[in-house]
C-alpha positions as CSV (number, residue, x, y, z in Angstrom):
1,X,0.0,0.0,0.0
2,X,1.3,3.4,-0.9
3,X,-0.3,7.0,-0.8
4,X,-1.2,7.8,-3.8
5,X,-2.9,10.5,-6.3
6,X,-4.2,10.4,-9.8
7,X,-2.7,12.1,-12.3
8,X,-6.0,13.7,-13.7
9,X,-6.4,15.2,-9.7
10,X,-3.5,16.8,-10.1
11,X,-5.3,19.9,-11.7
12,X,-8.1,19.9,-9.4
13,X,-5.1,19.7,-6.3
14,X,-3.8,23.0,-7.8
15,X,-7.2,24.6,-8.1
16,X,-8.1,23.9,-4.2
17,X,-4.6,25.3,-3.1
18,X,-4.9,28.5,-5.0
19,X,-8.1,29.7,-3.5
20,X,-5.7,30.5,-0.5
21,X,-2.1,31.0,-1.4
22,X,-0.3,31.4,-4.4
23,X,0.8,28.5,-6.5
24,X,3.5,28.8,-8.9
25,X,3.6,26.1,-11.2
26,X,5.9,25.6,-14.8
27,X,3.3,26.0,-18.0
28,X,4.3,26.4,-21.9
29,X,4.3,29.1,-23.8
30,X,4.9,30.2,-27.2
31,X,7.6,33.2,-26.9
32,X,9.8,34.6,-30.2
33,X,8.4,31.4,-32.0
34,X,10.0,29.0,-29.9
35,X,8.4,27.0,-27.3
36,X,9.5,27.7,-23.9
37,X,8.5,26.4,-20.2
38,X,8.0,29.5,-17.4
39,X,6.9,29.2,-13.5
40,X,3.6,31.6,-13.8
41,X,1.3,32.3,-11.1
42,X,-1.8,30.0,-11.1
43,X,-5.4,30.8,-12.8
44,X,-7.9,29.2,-13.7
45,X,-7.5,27.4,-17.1
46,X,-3.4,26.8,-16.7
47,X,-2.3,23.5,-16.9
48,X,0.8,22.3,-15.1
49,X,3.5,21.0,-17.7
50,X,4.1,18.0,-16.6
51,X,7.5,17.7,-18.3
52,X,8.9,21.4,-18.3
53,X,11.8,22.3,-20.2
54,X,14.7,24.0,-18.3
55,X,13.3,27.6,-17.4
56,X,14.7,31.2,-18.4
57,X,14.4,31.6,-15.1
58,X,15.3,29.1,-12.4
59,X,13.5,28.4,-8.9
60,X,16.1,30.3,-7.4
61,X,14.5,33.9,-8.3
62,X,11.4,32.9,-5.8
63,X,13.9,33.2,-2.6
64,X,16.9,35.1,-4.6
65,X,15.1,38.1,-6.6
66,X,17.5,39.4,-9.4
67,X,16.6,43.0,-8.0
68,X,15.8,43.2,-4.1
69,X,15.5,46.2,-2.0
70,X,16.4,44.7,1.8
71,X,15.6,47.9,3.9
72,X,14.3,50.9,3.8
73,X,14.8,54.3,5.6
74,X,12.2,57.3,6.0
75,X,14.5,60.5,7.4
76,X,10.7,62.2,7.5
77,X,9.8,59.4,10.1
78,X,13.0,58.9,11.1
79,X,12.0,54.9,10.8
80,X,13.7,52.1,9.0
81,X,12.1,48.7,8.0
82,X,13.6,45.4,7.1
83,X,12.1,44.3,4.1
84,X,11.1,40.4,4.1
85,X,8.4,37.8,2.4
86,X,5.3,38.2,4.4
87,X,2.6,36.4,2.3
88,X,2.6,31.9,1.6
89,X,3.1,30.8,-1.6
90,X,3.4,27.2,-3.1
91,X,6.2,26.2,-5.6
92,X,4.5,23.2,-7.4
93,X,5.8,21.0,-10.2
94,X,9.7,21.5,-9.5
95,X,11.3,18.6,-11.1
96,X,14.4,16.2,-9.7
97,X,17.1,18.9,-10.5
98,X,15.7,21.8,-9.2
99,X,15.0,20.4,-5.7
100,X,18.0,19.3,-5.6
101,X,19.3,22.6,-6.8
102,X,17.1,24.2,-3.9
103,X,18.4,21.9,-1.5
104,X,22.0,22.6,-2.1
105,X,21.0,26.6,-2.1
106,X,19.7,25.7,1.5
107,X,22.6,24.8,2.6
108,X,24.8,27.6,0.5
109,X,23.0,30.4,2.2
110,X,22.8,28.7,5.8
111,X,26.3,29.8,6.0
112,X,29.4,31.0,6.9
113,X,26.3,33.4,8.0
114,X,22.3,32.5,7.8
115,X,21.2,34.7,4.8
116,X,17.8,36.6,6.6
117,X,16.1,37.5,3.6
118,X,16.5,33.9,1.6
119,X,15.2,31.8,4.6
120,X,12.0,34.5,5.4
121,X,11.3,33.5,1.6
122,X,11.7,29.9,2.5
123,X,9.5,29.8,5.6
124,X,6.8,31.2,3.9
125,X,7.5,28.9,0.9
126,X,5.8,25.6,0.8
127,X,7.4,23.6,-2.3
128,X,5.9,20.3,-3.9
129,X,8.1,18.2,-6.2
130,X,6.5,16.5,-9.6
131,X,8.9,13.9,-10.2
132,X,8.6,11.7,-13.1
133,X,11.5,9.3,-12.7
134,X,13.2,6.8,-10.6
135,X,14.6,8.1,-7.7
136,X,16.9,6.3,-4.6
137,X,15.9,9.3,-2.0
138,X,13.9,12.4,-2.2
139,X,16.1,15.0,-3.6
140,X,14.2,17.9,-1.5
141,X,11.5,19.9,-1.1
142,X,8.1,20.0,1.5
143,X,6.0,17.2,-0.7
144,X,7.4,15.1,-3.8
145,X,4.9,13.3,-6.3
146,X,6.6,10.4,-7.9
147,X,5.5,8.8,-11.1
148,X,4.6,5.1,-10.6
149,X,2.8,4.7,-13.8
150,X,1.1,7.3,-16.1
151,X,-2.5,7.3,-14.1
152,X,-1.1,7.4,-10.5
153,X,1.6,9.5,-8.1
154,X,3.1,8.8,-5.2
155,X,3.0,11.4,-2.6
156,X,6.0,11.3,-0.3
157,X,5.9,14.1,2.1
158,X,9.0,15.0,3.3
159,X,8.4,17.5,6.6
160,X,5.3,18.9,8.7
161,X,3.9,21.0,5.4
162,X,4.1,18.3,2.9
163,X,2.0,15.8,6.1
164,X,-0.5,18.1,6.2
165,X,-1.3,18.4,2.2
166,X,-1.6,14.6,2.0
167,X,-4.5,14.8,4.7
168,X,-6.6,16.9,1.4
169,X,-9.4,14.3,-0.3
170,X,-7.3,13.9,-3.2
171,X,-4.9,11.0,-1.6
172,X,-5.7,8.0,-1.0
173,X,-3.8,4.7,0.7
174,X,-3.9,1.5,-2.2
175,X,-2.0,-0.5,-4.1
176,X,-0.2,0.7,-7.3
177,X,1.2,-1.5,-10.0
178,X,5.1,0.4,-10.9
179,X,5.6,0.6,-14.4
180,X,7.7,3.8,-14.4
181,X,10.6,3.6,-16.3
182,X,12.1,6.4,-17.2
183,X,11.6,10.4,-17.8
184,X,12.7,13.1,-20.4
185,X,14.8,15.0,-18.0
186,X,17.4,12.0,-18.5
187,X,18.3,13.2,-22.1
188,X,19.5,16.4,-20.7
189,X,23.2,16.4,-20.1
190,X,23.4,12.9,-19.2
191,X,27.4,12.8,-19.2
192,X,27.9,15.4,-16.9
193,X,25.1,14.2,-14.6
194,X,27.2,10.7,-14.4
195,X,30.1,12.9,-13.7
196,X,28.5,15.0,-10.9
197,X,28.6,11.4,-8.8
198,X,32.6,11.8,-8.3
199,X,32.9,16.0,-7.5
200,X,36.7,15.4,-6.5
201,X,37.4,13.9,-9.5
202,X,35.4,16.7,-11.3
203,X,37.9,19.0,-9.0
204,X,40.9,17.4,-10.0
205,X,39.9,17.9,-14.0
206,X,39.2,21.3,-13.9
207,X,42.2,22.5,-11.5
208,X,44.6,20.2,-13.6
209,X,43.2,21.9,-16.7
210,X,43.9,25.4,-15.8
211,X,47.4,24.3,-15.3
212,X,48.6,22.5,-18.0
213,X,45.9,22.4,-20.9
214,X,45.1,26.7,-21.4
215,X,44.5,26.0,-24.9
216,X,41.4,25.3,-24.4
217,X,40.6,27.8,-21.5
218,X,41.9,30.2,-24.7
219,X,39.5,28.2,-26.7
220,X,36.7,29.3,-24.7
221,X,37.7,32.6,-23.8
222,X,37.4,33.6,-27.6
223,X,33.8,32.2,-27.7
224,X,32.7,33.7,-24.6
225,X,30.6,37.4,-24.5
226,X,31.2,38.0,-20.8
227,X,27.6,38.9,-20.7
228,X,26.6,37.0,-17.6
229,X,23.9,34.7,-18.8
230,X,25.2,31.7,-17.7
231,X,25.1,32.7,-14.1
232,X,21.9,34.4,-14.0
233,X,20.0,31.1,-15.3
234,X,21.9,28.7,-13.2
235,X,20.0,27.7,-10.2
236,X,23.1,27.7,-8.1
237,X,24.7,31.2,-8.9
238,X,23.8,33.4,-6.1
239,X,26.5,36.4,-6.3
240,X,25.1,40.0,-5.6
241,X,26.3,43.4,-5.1
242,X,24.4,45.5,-2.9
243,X,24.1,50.2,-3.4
244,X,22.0,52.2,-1.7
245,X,19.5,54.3,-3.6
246,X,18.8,58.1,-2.1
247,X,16.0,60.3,-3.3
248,X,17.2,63.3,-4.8
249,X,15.3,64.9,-1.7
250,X,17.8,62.9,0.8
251,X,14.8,62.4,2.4
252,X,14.5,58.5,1.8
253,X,17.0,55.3,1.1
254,X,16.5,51.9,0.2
255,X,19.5,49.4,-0.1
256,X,18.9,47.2,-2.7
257,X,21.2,44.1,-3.6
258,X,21.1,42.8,-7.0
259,X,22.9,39.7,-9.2
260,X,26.0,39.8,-10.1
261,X,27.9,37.7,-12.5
262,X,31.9,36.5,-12.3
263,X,32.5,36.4,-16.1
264,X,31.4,40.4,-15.8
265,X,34.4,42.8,-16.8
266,X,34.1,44.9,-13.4
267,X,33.2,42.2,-11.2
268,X,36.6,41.3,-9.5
269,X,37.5,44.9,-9.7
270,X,38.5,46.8,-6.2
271,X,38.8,50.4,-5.2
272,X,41.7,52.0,-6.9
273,X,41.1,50.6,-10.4
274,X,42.9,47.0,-9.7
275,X,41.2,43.9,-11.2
276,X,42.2,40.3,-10.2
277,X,40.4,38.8,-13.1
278,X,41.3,41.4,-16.2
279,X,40.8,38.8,-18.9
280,X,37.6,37.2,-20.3
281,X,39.9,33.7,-19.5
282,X,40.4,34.3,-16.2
283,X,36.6,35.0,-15.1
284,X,35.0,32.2,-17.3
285,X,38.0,29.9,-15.2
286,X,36.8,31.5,-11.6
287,X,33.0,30.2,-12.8
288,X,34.2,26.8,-13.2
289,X,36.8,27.0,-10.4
290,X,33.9,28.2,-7.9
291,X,31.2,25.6,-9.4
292,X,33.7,22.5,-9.3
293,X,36.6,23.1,-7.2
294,X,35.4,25.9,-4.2
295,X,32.6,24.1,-4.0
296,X,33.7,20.6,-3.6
297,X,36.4,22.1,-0.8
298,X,33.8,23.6,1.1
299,X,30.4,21.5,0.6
300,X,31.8,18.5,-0.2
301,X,29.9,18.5,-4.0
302,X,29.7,20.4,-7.0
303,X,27.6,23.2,-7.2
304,X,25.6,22.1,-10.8
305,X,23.0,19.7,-11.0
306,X,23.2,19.5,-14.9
307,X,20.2,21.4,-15.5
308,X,20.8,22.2,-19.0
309,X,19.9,26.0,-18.4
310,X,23.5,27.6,-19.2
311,X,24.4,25.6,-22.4
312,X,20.6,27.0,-23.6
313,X,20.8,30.3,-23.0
314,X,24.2,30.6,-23.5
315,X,23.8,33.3,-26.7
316,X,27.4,32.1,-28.2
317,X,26.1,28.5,-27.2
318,X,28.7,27.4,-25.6
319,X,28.6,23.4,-25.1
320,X,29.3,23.2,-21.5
321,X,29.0,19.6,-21.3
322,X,31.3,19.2,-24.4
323,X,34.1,21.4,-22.5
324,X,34.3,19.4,-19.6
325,X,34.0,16.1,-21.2
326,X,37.3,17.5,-23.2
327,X,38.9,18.4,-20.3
328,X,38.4,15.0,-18.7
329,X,39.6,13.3,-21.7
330,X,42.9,15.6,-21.7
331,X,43.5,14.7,-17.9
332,X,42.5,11.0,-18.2
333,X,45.3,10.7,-21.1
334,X,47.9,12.9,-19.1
335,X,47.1,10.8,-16.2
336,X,47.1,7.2,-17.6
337,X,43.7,6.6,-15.1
């Protein structure tokens, strides 16, 4: 016996939840004549895509806004407010690799220092996973709906929010017969999803690359616009800067932190006019040094969950995937492992 939902309550689960919160779920849309999956606010007549292709924007922009003002001070009052989520909302539909992308964020902004305005945006967030493959354990979130065969879900709640959703009339203790196989989101960088299993080996590659094969860090360097896409769609990309903005009047100020991006010309750039990353090589490098090598140091994995997002958006479209596998290819023969 399992708890289970049918697939065709899935809508009606959606519908119920909305009349009290917000629910975010991923739809399709037709944009510059391409077809493109988005996370858009719930109404009436959207359908959740049930298989949504990696998002323009990822999960992360729900708890890390890409423009966020933090506080705010009225010299008229003489009163300053912290600015934080106040209102529930529901994330629903986030596939395997974004939960696991939220899950690693989690644990990014818990420290060296507990990030106030990402975890206000988490309390009030409740977030259920639409999984349509095999998994070993739950990769995240409040509530995960795993495919067991194309009529039926399994609902695995995961903490206190995802118990009490399984109490609604939609699920139901019974047997189901597993025929689940397998799920789209498998054809998406497959390679560097296998390679994601060993992050020091991942580590070794890129470090070892940057020493002794630049050819093709120059190889990339020539492609690469320095425009910032890749780390504005990545799910685990979460440098900001942070200005205050003053009224002409001086009568008001609001500090406001925004996204950053390391392959940007100005970002390693201090007081004085010195920057530590002056060439387009250098900051495409620190991307993969932080994502592969600063990350496995200090978390123990890599921060990518082989999305797909940068290689898509990527306007010189860079193969990301392709890179690496190169650069395990040159290390592997230099090696002799």
């Amino acid at each position: 016996m399992m708890l289970v939902i049918e697939r065709k309550k899935i809508d009606d689960l959606i519908q119920t939840l909305a009349k009290n919160t917000s629910v975010y779920i991923p739809v399709r849309r037709e944009q510059g004549g391409a077809v493109e999956s988005v996370f858009e606010k719930f109404t009436p007549g959207k359908t959740i895509d049930f298989y949504y292709l990696p998002t323009l924007c990822s999960i992360k922009e729900f708890f890390l806004p890409a423009i966020e003002d933090t506080f705010v001070f009225d010299k008229r009052k003489n009163q300053a407010a912290t600015l934080a989520q106040k209102k529930p909302f529901i994330l629903f539909g986030l596939n395997s690799r974004d939960l696991e992308a939220l899950t690693q964020l989690d644990e990014i902004m818990a420290k060296p220092n507990t990030d106030f305005f990402y975890f206000k945006k988490r309390e009030m967030a409740t977030v259920i996973g639409l999984i349509n493959e095999p998994i070993k354990t739950p990769p995240g979130g409040d509530l995960i709906l795993l495919k067991v065969n194309e009529e039926q879900y399994e609902a695995m709640p995961i903490t206190k929010k995802g118990r009490a959703l399984t109490k609604k009339r939609f699920f139901k203790k019974e047997s189901a017969v597993i025929t689940n196989a397998g799920s789209k989101s498998e054809e998406i960088m497959p390679r560097l999803r296998q390679l994601l299993l060993d992050p020091e080996f991942l580590s070794d590659v890129i470090k070892w690359s940057w020493r002794q094969d630049l050819a093709i860090w120059d190889e990339l360097a020539t492609l690469c616009l320095g425009c910032g896409i890749c780390t504005y769609v990545c799910p685990l990309c979460y440098c900001f800067s942070v200005e205050d903005k003053i009224d002409l009047g001086g009568k008001t100020c609001a500090r406001c932190r925004a996204w950053d991006a390391c392959t940007l010309p100005r970002f390693a750039q201090v007081t004085g006019g010195h920057n530590f990353h002056k060439t387009i090589r250098e900051r495409y490098y620190n991307w993969f040094f932080h994502k592969f090598v600063r990350a496995y140091n200090e978390y123990g994995k890599s921060q990518c969950v082989a999305c797909g997002r940068c290689q898509k958006y990527c306007p010189a479209k860079i193969d990301i995937e392709k890179y690496i596998l190169k650069m395990v290819d040159a290390y592997v023969k230099a090696k002799g492992v």
